[in-house]
C-alpha positions as CSV (number, residue, x, y, z in Angstrom):
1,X,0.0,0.0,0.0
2,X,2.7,2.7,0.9
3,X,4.8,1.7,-2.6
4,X,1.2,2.4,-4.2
5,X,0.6,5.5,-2.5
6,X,4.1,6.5,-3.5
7,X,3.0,5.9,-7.3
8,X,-0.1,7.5,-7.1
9,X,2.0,10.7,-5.9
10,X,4.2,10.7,-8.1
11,X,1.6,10.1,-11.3
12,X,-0.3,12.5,-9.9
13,X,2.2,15.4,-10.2
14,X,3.9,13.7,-13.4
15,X,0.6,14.3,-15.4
16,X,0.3,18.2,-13.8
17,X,3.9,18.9,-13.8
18,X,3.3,21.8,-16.7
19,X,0.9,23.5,-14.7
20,X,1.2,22.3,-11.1
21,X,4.1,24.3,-9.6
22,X,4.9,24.5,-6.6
23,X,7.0,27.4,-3.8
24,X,9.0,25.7,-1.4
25,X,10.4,27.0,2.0
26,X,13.4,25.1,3.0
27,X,13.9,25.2,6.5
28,X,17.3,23.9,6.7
29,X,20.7,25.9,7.2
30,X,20.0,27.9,3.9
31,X,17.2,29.9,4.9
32,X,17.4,33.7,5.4
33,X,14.9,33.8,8.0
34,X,13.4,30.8,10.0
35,X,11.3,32.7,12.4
36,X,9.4,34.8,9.5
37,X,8.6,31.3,7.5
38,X,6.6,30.8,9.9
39,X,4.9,33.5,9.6
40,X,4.4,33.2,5.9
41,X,2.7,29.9,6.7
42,X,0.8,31.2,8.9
43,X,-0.3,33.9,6.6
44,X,-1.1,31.1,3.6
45,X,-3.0,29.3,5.9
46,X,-5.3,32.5,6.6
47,X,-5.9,32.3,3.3
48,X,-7.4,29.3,2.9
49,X,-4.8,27.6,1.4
50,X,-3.4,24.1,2.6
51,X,0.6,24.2,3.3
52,X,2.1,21.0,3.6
53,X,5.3,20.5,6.3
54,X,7.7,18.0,5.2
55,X,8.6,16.9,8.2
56,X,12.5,15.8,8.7
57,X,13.1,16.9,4.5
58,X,15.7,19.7,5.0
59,X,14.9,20.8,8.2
60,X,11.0,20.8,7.9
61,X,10.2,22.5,5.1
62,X,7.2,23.5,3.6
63,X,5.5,23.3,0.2
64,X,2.1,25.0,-1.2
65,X,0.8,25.7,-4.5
66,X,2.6,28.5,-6.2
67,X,1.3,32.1,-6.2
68,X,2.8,35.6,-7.4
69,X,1.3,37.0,-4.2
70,X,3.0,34.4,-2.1
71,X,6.5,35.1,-3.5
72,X,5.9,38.4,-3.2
73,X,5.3,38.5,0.8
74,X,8.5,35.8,0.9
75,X,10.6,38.8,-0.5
76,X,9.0,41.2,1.6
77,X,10.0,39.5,4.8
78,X,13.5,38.3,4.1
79,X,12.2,34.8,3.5
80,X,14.0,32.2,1.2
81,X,12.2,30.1,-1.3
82,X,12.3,28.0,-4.1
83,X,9.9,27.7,-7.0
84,X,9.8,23.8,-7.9
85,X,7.5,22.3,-11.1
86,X,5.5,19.7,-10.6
87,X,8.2,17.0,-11.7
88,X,10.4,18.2,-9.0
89,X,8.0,18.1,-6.2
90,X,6.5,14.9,-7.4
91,X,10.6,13.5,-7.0
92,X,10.4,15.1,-3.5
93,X,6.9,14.2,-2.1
94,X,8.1,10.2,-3.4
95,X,11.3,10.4,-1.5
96,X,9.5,12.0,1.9
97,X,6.8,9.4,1.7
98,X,9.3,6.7,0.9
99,X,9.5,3.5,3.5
100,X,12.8,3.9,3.5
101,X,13.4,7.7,5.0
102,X,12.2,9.2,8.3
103,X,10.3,11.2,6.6
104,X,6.8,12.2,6.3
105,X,3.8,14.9,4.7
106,X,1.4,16.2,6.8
107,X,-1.0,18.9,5.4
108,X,-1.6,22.3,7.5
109,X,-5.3,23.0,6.9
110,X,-6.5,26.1,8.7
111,X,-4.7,28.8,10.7
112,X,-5.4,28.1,14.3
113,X,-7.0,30.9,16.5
114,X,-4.5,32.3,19.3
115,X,-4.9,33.3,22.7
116,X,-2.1,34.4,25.2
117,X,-2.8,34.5,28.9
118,X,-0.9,37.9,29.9
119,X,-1.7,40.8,32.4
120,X,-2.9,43.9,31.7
121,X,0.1,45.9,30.7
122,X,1.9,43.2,29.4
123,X,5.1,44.4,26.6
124,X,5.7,42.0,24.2
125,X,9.0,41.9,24.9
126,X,8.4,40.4,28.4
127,X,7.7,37.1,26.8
128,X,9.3,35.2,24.1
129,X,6.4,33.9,22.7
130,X,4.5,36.6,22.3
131,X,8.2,38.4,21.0
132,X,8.2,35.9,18.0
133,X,4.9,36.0,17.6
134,X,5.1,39.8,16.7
135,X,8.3,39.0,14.9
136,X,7.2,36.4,12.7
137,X,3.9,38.5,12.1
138,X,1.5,35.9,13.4
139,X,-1.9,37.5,14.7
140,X,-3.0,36.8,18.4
141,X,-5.0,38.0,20.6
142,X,-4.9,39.1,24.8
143,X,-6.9,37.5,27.3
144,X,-6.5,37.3,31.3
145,X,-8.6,36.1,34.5
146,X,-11.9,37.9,33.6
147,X,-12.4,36.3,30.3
148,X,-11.1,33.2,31.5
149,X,-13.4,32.7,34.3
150,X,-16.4,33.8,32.2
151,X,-15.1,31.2,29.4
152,X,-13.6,33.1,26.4
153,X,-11.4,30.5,26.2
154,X,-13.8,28.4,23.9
155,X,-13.6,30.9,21.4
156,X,-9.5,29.8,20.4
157,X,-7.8,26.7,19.4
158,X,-4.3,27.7,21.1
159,X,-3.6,28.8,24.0
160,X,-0.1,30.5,25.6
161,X,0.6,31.1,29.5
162,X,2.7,34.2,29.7
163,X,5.4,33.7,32.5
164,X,2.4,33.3,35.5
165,X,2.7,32.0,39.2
166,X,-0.7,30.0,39.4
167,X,0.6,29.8,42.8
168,X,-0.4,32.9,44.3
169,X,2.6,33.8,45.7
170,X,3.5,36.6,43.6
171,X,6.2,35.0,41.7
172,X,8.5,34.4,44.8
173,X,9.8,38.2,44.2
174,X,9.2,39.4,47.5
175,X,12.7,38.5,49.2
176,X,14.5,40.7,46.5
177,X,11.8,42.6,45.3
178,X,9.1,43.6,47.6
179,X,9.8,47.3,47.7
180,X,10.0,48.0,44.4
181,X,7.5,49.9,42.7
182,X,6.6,47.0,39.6
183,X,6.4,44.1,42.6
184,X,3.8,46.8,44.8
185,X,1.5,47.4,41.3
186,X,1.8,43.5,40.6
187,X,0.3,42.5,43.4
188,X,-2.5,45.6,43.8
189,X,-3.3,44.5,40.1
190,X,-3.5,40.7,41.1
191,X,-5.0,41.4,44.8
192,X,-7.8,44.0,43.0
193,X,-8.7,41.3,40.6
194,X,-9.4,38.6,42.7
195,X,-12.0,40.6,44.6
196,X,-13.4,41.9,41.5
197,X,-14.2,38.3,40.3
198,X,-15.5,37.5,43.9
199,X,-12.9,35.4,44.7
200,X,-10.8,35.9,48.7
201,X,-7.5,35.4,47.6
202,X,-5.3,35.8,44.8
203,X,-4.3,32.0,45.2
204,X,-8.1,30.6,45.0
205,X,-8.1,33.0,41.9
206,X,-5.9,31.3,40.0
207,X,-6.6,27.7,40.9
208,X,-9.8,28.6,39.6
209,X,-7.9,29.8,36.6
210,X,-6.0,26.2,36.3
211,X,-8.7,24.7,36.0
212,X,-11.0,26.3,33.4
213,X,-7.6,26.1,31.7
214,X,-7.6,22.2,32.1
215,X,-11.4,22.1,31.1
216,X,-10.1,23.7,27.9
217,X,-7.1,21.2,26.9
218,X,-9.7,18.5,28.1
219,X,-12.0,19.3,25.5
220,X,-9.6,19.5,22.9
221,X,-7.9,22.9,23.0
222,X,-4.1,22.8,22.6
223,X,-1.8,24.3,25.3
224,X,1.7,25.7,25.5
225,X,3.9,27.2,28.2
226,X,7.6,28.4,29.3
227,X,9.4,28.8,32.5
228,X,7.2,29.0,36.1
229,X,3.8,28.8,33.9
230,X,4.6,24.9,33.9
231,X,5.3,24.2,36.9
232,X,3.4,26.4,38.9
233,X,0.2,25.3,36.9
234,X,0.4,22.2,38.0
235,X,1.4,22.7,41.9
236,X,-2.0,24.7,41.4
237,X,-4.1,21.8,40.5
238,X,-2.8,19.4,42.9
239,X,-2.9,21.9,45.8
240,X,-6.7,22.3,45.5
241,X,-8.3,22.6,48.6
242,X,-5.0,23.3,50.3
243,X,-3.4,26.9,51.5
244,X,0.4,27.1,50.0
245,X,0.6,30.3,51.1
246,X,2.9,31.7,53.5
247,X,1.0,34.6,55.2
248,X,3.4,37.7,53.7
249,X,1.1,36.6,50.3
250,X,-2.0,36.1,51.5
251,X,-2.7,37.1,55.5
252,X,-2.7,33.9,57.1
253,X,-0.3,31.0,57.9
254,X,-0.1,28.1,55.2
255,X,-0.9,24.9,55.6
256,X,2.6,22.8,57.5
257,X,1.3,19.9,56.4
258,X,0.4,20.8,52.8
259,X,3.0,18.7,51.4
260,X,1.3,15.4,52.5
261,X,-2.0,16.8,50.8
262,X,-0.8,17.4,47.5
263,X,-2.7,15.5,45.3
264,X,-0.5,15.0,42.4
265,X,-3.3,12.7,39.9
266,X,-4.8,16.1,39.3
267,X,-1.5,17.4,37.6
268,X,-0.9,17.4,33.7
269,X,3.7,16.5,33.7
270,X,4.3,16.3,37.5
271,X,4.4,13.4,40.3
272,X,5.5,13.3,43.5
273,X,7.3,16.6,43.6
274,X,8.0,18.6,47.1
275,X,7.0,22.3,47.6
276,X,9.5,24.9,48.8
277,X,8.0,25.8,51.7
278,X,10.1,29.2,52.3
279,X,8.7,32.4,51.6
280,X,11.9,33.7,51.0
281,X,13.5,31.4,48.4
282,X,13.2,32.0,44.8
283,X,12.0,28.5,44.1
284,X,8.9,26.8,44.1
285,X,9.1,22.9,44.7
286,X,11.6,20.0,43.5
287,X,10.2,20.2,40.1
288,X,12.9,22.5,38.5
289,X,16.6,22.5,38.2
290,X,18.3,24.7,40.6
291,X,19.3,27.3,38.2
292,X,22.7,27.9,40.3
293,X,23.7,24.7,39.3
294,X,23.8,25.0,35.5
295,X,25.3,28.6,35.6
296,X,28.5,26.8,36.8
297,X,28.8,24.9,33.5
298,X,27.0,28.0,30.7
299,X,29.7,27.5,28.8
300,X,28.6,23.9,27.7
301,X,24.6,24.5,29.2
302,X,23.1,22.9,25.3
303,X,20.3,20.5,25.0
304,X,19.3,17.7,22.5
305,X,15.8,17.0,20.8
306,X,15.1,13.5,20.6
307,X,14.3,11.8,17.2
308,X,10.9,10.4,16.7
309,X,9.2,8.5,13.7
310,X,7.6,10.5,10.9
311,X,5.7,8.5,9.6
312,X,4.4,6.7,13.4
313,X,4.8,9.5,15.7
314,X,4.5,12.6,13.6
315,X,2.8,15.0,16.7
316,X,6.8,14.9,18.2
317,X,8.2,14.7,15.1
318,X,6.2,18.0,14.5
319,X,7.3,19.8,17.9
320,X,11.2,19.0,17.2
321,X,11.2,20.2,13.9
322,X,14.8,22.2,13.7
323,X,17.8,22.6,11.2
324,X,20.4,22.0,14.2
325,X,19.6,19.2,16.9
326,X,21.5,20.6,19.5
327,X,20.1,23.5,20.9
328,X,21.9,26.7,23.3
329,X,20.1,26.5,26.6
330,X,18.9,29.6,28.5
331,X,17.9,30.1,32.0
332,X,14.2,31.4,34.1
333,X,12.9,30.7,36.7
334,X,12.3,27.4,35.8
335,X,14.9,26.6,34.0
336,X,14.5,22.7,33.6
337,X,12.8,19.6,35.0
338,X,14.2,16.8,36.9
339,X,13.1,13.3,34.9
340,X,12.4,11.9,38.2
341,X,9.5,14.1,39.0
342,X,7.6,13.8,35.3
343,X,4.7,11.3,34.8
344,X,6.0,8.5,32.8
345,X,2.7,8.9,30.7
346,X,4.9,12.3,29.3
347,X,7.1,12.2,26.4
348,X,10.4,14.2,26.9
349,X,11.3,15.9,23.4
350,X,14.4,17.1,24.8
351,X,16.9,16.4,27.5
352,X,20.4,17.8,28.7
353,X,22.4,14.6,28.1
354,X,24.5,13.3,30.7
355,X,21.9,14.6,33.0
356,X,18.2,14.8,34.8
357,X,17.5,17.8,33.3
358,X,14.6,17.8,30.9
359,X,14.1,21.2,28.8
360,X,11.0,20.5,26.5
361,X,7.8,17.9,27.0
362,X,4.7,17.2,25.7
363,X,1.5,15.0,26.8
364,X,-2.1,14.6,26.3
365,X,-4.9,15.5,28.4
366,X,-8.4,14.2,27.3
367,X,-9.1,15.3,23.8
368,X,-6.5,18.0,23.9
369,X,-2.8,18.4,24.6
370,X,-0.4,20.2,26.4
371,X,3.6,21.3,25.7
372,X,5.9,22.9,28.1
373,X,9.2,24.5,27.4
374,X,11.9,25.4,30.1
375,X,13.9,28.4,30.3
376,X,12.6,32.5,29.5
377,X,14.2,34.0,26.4
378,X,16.2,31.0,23.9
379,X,18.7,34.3,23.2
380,X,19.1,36.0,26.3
381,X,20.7,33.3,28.7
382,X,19.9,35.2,32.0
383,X,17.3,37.5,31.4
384,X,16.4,39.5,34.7
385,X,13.2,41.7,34.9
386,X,14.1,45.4,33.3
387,X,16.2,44.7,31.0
388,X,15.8,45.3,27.4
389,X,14.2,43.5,25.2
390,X,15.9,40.8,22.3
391,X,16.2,42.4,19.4
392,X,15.1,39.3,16.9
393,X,16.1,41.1,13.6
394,X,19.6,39.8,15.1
395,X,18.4,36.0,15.5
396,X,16.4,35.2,12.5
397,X,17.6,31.7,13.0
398,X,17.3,31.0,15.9
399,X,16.5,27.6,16.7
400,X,15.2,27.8,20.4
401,X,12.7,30.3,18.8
402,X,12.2,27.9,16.2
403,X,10.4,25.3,18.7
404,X,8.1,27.7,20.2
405,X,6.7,28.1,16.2
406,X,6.5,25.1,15.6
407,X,3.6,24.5,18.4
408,X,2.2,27.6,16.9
409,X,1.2,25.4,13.0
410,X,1.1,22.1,14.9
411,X,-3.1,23.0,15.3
412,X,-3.2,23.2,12.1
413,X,-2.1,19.7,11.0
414,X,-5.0,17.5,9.6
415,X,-5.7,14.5,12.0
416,X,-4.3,11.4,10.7
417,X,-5.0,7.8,11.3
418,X,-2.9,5.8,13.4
419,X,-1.1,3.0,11.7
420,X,-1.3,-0.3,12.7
C-alpha cells in the first residue's frame, strides 16, 4: 500500500507537472529567516490555502501551491524560497513518503485561532512567545482572568501562559523585590482582581484559573507554556483545597502539612514533587533544576531533541522540527525539570544529556494536549526583569525560537489515522 501510495503521488504530479508548480520554504541551514517562515505559513494558511510540512526533509520544510502574491510576501519578509515544477516536487513528495526515509507529509489546513494569557500591561517583549509571535507576524490576541473565568477560552484553538505564578505567591519576588515599585503594582493588580471576580485570595483566583484552563485542553484545545507557567500550573491543580501560602502573600499562615496533601493525579507533567516551603526562596518545589547549578557549566549548558518517527509518531516529530539538533540553553525561573518528578505517561522531546535535566515535554490530556518548554528567552541566557528586550532582527535563525513556532502550526495539521 505505501509503494502504491508513492506511485499515485508521483503520477499525480507527473501528469500536472506543466501546470502544477509548486513554492517551497526550506527550513534547513539555507534559509534567510526561519522565524518569518513561519509566519508566511501562517499567513497562507489564513488564506485558505493548505501548506504542507515535510517533516524531517531539510529541516522541515514546507511546500504549497505557487502564487505571485506568495513570492511576493516571501521577498518582503526576508524569506527564502524556491519555485519547484511539478516533476520536481513529485521526485520530493516520493522520496519523503518513501519507507525507507524518516520522513513524512502532513497537510496544514487552517490557521489556528490564538490566545495568550498575559496581564494587563503586558510588553511583548516580556515574553518570548509573544516576542516571536510579533516578529514572525502571526496574529494573536490578549486574554487574562476575567475572560477566562467567564469562558472566552472556547472561542481559540491555542492557548499561551505568559510567564504566570498559578501559585499565588507573587512569583517568589518578595525576598528581592518587595519594595520595588513593579512588585507593589503587581500584586494591587492581582489582589484587586481577585476581589473583582469575587474570589478571597489571589491563590483561590488562579486555581480557579487552572482549571478552566484544564477544562479547555480537556476538551480538545491545545496548550503551551515556558518557564514558572509549567510548573506552577500544575502545583495549582494538585494543591486544590490546600493553602500554600505563606501569610506575607496572602494574611494567614499556610498549611505545614500541605506537602502530604498534594494530590499529584490532578497534575498534567508532574508526580511526587516537594514544595518549597520558604517564603523567601526564589523556588517553588523539586520540580525544577536549581538554576545555580547549571550557571557553573554555561559554557557547555546545550540540550538535544530526541528523534521520533515521521511516519508513526509525527505529533513529536512536528514539535522537534529544527535545522540544528543541538540547541543553546537559557535560563528562568524554571529553567528545567528533573526526569524523576515527570509522569511516565509524558514524552520528553528534549533532554540535557549526561543529565536529569529535561528542557521540553509534551502529553495529552483528554481530547487536547499540552507542551511545556523550560527556560525564559532562547537568546538571552539570563534574562532579569528590566532589561531590554531581544532584538530578533539579530536571531532570525534562531533555533530555540524555532520550537516555540513550531507549536504555533502544529493546530493546524490534519488528523491522521494511526497506523497499525
Amino acid at each position: 500500500m505505501n509503494r502504491l501510495r508513492s506511485t499515485l503521488v508521483l503520477l499525480f504530479f507527473a501528469l500536472c507537472c506543466g501546470q502544477a508548480q509548486k513554492l517551497m520554504i526550506p527550513m534547513d541551514l539555507g534559509q534567510t529567516n526561519h522565524l518569518k517562515a513561519y509566519g508566511i505559513v501562517y499567513w497562507i494558511l489564513t488564506r485558505d490555502q493548505p501548506v504542507d510540512w515535510l517533516l524531517n526533509y531539510r529541516g522541515g520544510s514546507f511546500v504549497t501551491d505557487y502564487a505571485e502574491e506568495i513570492a511576493s510576501e516571501c521577498r518582503i519578509r526576508g524569506v527564502f524560497f524556491e519555485s519547484i515544477d511539478g516533476a520536481s516536487a513529485a521526485s520530493i513528495y516520493s522520496e519523503v513518503q518513501s519507507e525507507k526515509t524518516n520522513m513524512d507529509v502532513v497537510r496544514l489546513e487552517k490557521a489556528p485561532r490564538i490566545a495568550v494569557y498575559v496581564p494587563p500591561g503586558f510588553r511583548p517583549w516580556d515574553d518570548a512567545v509573544t516576542l516571536v509571535m510579533e516578529y514572525a507576524e502571526v496574529k494573536y490576541e490578549k486574554l487574562w482572568d476575567e475572560e477566562v473565568i467567564n469562558g472566552k477560552l472556547s472561542e481559540y484553538d491555542w492557548l499561551h501562559l505568559h510567564h504566570e505564578d498559578f501559585t499565588g505567591q507573587f512569583g517568589k519576588f518578595y525576598a528581592n523585590s518587595a519594595g520595588e515599585s513593579w512588585y507593589i503594582q503587581q500584586v494591587a493588580l492581582l489582589e484587586n482582581t481577585a476581589r473583582k471576580l469575587g474570589y478571597a485570595k489571589v491563590s483561590e483566583l488562579k486555581k480557579a484559573v487552572v482549571q478552566k484552563i484544564r477544562d479547555f485542553v480537556s476538551s480538545g484545545g491545545f496548550m503551551f507554556a515556558m518557564c514558572s507557567a509549567t510548573d506552577t500550573y500544575d502545583i495549582a491543580l494538585a494543591a486544590d483545597g490546600v493553602d500554600i501560602c505563606a501569610e506575607i502573600f496572602d494574611g494567614d499562615p499556610m498549611d505545614m502539612q500541605a506537602n502530604e496533601k498534594l494530590d499529584y493525579s490532578k497534575c498534567f507533567a508532574f508526580d511526587n514533587f516537594k514544595l518549597v516551603m520558604n517564603p523567601l526562596q526564589y523556588e517553588y518545589s523539586s520540580i525544577d533544576v536549581d538554576a545555580t547549578t547549571i550557571i557553573q557549566t554555561e559554557s557547555s549548558d546545550y540540550f538535544t531533541l530526541f528523534d521520533f518517527s515521521a511516519k508513526y509518531d509525527p505529533v513529536p516529530t512536528m514539535l522537534t522540527q529544527c535545522h540544528v539538533n543541538v540547541i543553546k540553553g537559557f535560563l528562568g525561573q524554571t529553567t528545567a525539570f528533573h526526569k524523576e518528578q515527570i509522569k511516565k505517561s509524558v514524552l520528553v522531546l528534549a533532554e540535557r544529556e549526561g543529565t536529569d535535566q529535561v528542557r521540553y515535554i509534551h502529553g495529552n490530556v483528554g481530547r487536547g494536549t499540552f507542551t511545556w518548554y523550560g527556560g525564559h528567552d532562547p537568546e538571552d541566557y539570563r534574562h532579569a526583569v528590566g532589561d531590554p528586550p531581544t532584538d530578533l532582527k539579530l536571531h532570525p535563525t534562531s533555533p530555540g525560537y524555532r520550537l516555540i513556532l513550531n507549536n504555533i502550526l502544529f493546530p493546524a495539521a490534519k488528523k491522521k489515522k494511526q497506523k497499525t
